[in-house]
N, C-alpha and C positions, 0 to 999 in steps of 0.2 A: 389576290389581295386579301381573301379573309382570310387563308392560310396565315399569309403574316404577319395579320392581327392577331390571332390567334397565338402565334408562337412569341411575340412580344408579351403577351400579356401571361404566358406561362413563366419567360423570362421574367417580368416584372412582381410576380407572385415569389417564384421562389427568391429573388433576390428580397422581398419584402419580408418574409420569414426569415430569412435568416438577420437582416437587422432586426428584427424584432424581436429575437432571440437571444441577440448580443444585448439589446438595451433593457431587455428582462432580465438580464442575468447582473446588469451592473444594480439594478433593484434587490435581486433577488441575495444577490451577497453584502448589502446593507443592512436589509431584514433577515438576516439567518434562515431563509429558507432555503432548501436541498434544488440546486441547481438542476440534475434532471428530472425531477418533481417539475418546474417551471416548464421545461423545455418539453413535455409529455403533456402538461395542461397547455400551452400552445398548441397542439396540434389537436388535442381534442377539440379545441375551441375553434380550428380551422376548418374539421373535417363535417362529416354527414351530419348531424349530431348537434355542430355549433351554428353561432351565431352565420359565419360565412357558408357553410355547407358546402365543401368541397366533398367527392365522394371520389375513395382509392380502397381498393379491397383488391389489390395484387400480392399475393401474398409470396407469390415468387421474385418480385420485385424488388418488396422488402426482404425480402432473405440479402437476396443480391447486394443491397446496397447497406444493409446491417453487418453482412460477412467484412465487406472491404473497409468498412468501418472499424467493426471489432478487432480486425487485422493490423490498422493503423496505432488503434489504440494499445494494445499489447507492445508493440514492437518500440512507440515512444516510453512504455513502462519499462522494457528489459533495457533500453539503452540506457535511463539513468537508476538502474540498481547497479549494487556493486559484487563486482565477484566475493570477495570475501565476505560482507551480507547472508549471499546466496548458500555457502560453504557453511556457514555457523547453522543457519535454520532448514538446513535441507533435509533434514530426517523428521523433525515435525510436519514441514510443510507436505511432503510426501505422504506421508500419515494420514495428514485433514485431507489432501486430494484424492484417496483411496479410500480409509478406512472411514473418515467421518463422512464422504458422499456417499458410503453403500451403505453404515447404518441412519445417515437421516433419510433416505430415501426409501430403508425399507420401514422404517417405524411412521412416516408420515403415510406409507402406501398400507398401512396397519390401522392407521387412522383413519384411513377415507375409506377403507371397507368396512370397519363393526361401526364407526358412529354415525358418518356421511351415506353408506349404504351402497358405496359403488362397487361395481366386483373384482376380483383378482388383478386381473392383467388392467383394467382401467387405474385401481387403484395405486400399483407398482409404476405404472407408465407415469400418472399424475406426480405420482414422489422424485421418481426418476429427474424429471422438467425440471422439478423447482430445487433438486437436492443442492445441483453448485453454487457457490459465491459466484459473484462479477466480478468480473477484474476491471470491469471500464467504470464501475461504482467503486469501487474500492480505491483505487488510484486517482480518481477526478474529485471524490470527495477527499479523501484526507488531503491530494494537493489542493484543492478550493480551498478548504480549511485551514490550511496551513497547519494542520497538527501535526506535533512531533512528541511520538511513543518513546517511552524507558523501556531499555532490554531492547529482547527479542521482539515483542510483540509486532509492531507493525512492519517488519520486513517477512514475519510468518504469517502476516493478513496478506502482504501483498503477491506474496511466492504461492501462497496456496490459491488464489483465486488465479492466479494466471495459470495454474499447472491443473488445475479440477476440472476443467472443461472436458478432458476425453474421458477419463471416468461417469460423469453425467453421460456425454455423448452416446460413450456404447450403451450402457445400461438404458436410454432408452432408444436406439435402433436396435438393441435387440428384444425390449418388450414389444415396440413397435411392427416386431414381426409376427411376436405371439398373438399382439388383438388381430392381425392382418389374416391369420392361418385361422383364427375363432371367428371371423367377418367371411374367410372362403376358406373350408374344409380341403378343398384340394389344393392349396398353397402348399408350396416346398416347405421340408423342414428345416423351421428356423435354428434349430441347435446347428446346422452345417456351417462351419465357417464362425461361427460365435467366440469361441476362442481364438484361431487366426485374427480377427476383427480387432478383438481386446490390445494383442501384443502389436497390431500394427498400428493402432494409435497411438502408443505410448512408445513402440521403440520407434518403426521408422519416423512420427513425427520427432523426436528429437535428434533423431540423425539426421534429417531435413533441416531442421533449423540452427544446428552447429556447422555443419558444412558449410549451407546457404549462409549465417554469418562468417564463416573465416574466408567466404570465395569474397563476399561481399569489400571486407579490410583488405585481400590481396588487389583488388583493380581497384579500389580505393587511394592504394599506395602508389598506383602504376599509371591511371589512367589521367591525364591533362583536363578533366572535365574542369570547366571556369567554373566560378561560384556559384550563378544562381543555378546551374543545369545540375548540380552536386546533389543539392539536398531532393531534388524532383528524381533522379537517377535514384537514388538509394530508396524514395518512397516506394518507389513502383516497382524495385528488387522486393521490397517487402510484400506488395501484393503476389509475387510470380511465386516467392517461399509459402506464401497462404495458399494459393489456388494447387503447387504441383502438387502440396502434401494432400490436400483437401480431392484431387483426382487420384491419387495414389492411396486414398482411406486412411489416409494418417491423420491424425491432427493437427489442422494447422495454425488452431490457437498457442498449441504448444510450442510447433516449430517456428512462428514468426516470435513468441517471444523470448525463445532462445537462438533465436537470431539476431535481436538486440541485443538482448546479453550479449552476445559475442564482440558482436560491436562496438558496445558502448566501454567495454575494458579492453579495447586496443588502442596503440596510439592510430589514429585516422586524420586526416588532413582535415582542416576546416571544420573541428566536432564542432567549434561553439554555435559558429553560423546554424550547424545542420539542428543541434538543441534546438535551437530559437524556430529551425522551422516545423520542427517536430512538434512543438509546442502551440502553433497557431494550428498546423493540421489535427492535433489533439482534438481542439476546442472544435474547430468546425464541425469532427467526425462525428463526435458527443452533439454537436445539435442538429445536426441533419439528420442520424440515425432515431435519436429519440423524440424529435418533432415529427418524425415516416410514421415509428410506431404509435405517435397521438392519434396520427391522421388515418390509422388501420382501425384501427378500435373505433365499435360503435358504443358509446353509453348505455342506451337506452336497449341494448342484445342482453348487457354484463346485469342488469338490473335483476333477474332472473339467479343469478350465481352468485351475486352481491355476499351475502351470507355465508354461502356453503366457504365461500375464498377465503372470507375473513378467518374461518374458524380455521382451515387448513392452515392460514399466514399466520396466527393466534399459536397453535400448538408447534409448527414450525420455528418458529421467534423463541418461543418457552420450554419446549422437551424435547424436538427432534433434535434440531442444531446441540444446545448445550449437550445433549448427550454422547454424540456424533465427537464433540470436540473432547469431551471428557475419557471417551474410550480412544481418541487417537495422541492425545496428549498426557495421559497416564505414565507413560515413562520416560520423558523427559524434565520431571522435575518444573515444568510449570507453579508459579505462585496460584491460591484464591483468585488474587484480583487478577492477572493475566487470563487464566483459564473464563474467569464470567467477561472480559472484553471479547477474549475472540469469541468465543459464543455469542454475543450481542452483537456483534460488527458480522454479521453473516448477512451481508445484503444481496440483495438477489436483483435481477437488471436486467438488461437487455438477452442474456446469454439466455436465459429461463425461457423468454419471449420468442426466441428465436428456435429454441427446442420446441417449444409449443408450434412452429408451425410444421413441423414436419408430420403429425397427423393428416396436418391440411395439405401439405402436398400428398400424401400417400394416399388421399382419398380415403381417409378408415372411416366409419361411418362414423354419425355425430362428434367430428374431429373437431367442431367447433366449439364445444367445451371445454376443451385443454385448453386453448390460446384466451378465452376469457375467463377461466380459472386463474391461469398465470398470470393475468394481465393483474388482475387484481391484488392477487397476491406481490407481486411488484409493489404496485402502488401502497399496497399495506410497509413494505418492509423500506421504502423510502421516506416514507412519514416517517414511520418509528422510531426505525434504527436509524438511518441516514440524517435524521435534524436533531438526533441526542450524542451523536459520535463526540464531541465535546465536550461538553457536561458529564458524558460517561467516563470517561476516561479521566476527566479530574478530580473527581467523585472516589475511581477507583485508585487516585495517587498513580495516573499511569500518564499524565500527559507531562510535558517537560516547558518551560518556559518557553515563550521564542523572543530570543536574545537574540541569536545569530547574526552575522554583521549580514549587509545588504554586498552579496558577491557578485562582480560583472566578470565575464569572461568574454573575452577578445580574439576575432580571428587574427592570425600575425603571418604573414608571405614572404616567411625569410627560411632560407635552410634550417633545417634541424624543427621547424615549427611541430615536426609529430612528438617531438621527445619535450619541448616546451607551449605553456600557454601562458599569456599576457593577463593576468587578474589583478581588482582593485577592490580592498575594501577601506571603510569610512574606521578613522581612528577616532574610540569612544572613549570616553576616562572608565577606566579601569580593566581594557584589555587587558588579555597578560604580554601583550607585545611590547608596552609597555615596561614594564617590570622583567623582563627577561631578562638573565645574566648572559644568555650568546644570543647569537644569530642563528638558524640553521643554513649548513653549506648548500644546501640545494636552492634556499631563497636567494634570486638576484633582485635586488632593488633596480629599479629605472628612473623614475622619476615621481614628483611629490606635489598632486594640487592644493594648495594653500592661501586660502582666498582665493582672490580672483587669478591667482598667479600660478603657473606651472613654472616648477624648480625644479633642478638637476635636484638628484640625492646628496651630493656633496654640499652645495650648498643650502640644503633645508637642514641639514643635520641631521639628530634626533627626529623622529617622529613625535608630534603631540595633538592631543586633542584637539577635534576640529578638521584636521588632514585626508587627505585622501591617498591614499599609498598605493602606487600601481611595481607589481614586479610582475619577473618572470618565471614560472614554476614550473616543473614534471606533472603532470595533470594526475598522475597517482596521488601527489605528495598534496593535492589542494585540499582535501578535507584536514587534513593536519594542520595547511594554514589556519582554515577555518578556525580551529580552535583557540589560537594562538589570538585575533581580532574579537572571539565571541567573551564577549562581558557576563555571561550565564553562571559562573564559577563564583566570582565575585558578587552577583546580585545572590547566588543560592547563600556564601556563610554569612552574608549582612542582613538578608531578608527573612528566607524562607526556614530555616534550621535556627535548630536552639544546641548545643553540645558542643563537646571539645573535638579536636583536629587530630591525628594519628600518622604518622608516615605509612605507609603499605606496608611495608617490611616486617610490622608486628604481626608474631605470630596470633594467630584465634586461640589457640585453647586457653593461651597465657592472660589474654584479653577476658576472655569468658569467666574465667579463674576471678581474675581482680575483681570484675565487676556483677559476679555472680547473676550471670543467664547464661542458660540451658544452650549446647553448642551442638549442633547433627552431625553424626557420624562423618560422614562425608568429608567433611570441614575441620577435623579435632588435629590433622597433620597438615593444615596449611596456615601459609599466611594470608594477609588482609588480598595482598594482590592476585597471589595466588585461586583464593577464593573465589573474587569476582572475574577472575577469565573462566572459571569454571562453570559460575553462574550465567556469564554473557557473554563468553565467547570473547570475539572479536567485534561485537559491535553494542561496543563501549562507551555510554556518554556520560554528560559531565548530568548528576542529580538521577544517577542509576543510585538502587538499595538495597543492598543484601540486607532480607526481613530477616530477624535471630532471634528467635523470644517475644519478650515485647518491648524490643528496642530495634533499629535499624544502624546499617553503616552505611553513608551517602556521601557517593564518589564527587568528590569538589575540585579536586585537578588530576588531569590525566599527562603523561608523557606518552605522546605515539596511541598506541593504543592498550597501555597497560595504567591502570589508574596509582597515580604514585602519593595521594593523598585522601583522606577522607573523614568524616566528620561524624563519631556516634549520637545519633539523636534520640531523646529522651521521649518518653511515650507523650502524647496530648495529654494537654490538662483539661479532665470531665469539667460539668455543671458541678457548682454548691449542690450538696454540703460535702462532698468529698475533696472538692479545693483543697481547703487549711492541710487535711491528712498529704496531698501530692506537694504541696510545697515544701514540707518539711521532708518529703522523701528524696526531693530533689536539690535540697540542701543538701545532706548527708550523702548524695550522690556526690554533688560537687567537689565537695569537702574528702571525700575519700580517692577520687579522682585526681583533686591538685594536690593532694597527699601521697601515692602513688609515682604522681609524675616527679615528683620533686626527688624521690628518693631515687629513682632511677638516673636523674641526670643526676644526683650527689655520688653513685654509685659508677654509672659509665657515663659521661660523658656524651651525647648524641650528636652528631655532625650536623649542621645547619640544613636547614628544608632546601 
């Protein structure tokens, strides 16, 4: 009988943690504070330490149960990125996951030996830990946040933090070998195998994880699994791509989250259901794995290290990362203000934490200062960085409105359902759905809630404000819908922008001519649209801005994914007493502008927008 008091009340503990967690967290995103901040002082507050004094010092445990975590969390991040995304930022992101992990890990491992005073192999091993981003911080906060980046940027926050982990990884199993062979002189040498090690991270884990995702879409397509067994089938395919790469020395951070990726851009039966469970398992992984690491950590051990972290977390936040990101994004034409976001968005998380224990499994002596080093250094980089992601990014003109309509996606059990999905969103005055002169042929309308009444299409008519429109789409073609219900276009020329409109089609240099600013090379043989796919690729939204001088062009409507309108915005107007001078400059802008355009339509003619 006391056995099964006992195992009730271990039951009844973690099921209490974890509502506890869930109802801190609906606090925690009222007050703007960093949800795994909350869910990390929970378990401190649980463990030896706090008020409750639970005591858990497994550190193979939490390996264990942090891995199957991290593995979860990656593989919901690859499912909803998109391949073309992936395609446009893959040579930066590769860059930050190479270039900018080995120089912030060796300049912070520079650091901890002439300032901090530790020696070679400790101080490289320490840099090593902390050099990667999280990808389970990076993707949990900006989705908590709902923030949404212009350009590039956060699909190269979110690409590089999920691809950085075997770069850290090796670099430190193999310092880990160096302090191992300096702790016992007769240890193998560690240079054997060091390079094999490297390429098997980085190749076989992604050949594990492309495979593993296309076996996974093949029996997806083939096998009768009902619905609820669907989305638990494909979680635990995700665990089995984590563990075989992870026994095979691959990485299988990388392979489970290029196993999503695979996934997530094929058509697969039942994605929406499996999203939706992807999404609860998300949140659970995120508070179990970082309420373990509250409950690992003693306080009152880190008091002792307090200092020495800060300073490390201090120059890491300030010189290692920006520098790290400056030498690996130097030649893709990154803006100022891009280049200081990703460098400030360099959070460090659970991955760091979890590198930190493999000292402590390997036994190297005083292995117990890496993990309370890191610990801290965490904690430092989710205060800082992690509660200013907001504000930074609007500061730096890099966050975009969220407008966006509220999109429901629907599982549908009819033939063909992989080539179609069932989506609704909320019609708002001033869609461009609205205002559209066609339909697109791949939209099928179904039906139209209105009030309290659902209506055929036929008989609601027109769509108008107020409505809820549900069709049937190619789940490629949904983010196009997206744009076609998002009001963002319409709120950016009425709100946010001051200047006149342009078709894409105008050439730059003729533009620069007129309106006398300075054009870059680059640019002197293109047009307006031309331009911005050069600048962004393919992942184009509406309130991107090609910087040109000191004026911008801001993409106000897009067609597909090529911007077919835009809007030259005039510089901010300073403080007095330079006012009076910028009014009158912007008069004679005006003036020379609707002068301009008038002569051009008196001279050709232009075809209606």
């Amino acid at each position: 009988m006391q056995d099964l008091v006992v195992n009730n009340l271990v039951l009844l503990s973690a099921a209490a943690i974890i509502v506890l967690g869930i109802l801190s967290s609906i606090a925690a995103v009222r007050f703007g504070a960093p949800l795994l901040l909350v869910f990390l002082g929970i378990g401190m507050l649980l463990g030896e330490d706090g008020p409750v004094g639970l005591s858990f010092d497994s550190y193979i445990i939490a390996y264990l149960i942090g891995s199957a975590a991290l593995a979860v969390i990656l593989f919901d991040g690859g499912m909803r990125t998109r391949l073309s995304t992936i395609r446009s930022v893959a040579a930066p992101a590769l860059a930050l996951s190479t270039v900018g992990v080995l120089v912030t890990a060796f300049l912070t491992g520079v650091f901890a030996h002439y300032v901090i005073g530790f020696g070679w192999i400790v101080s490289f091993l320490l840099g090593s830990i902390v050099a990667s981003t999280d990808a389970a911080a990076v993707f949990f906060l900006l989705k908590a946040g709902g923030l949404k980046l212009r350009g590039r940027v956060g699909p190269v926050l979110e690409t590089e933090s999920a691809t950085n982990d075997p770069m850290a990884l090796f670099l430190t199993l193999a310092l880990l070998e160096f302090a191992l062979v300096s702790a016992a002189p007769n240890a193998a040498n560690p240079l054997a195998g060091t390079l094999v090690l490297f390429f098997q991270q980085f190749a076989l884990g992604a050949l594990i994880g492309i495979a593993g995702g296309f076996a996974l879409v093949w029996i997806l397509s083939r096998m009768p699994l009902s619905g609820g067994l669907l989305p638990l089938f494909v979680l635990a395919a995700a665990i089995v791509i984590f563990t075989v790469s992870a026994l095979l020395n691959a990485s299988g951070f990388l392979a489970v989250y290029l196993a999503g990726l695979v996934l997530g851009n094929r058509p697969v039966r039942a994605f929406p259901s499996l999203l939706n469970f992807m999404d609860s398992s998300t949140w659970m992984a995120q508070l179990v794995m970082f309420v373990m690491l509250g409950l690992l950590v003693t306080p009152s051990k880190m008091a002792d290290y307090a200092f020495t972290a800060v300073l490390i977390a201090v120059f890491l936040m300030l010189v290692a990362r920006p520098l790290g990101v400056l030498a690996s994004l130097a030649p893709f034409r990154f803006t100022k203000s891009e280049t200081i976001y990703v460098s400030w968005v360099g959070l460090r998380g659970a991955v760091s934490i979890f590198l930190a224990t493999l000292p402590v499994l390997a036994h190297l002596p005083g292995a117990q200062l890496f993990f309370n080093l890191a610990f801290v250094v965490v904690l430092v980089s989710l205060i800082a960085q992690g509660a200013s992601l907001g504000w930074t990014a609007r500061l730096l003109k890099l966050a975009l409105p969220d407008t966006a309509p509220a999109v429901k996606r629907f599982e549908i059990d009819l033939p063909g359902q992989q080539q179609l999905e069932l989506v609704a969103y909320p019609v708002e005055e001033g869609c461009s759905y609205l205002t559209a002169s066609y339909t697109p042929v791949w939209l099928k309308p179904v039906f139209v809630v209105r009030g309290d009444e659902v209506v055929s299409t036929e008989q609601a008519g027109p769509l108008t404000p107020g409505d809820y429109g549900y069709f049937l789409v190619p789940p490629k073609r949904i983010t196009r819908l997206d744009a076609l219900f998002d009001t963002s276009a319409t709120a950016l020329k009425t709100a946010d922008f001051q200047g006149f409109a342009f078709n894409s089609t105008v050439a730059l240099n003729a533009l620069a001519e007129e309106y006398k600013f300075e054009l870059p090379d680059q640019y002197r043989e293109l047009t307006i649209a031309q331009a911005f796919a050069e600048r962004f690729g393919e992942v184009l939204r509406v309130g991107d801005r090609l910087e040109l001088d000191n004026l911008d062009l801001v993409a106000v409507d897009l067609e597909g994914d090529t911007v077919s309108r835009v809007i030259l915005e005039l510089p901010e107007e300073p403080e007095w007493p330079d006012r009076a001078k910028v009014h009158l400059a912007r008069i004679a802008a005006f003036l020379r502008i609707g002068l301009s355009k008038w002569r051009t339509a008196k001279e050709q003619p232009q075809s209606p927008d």
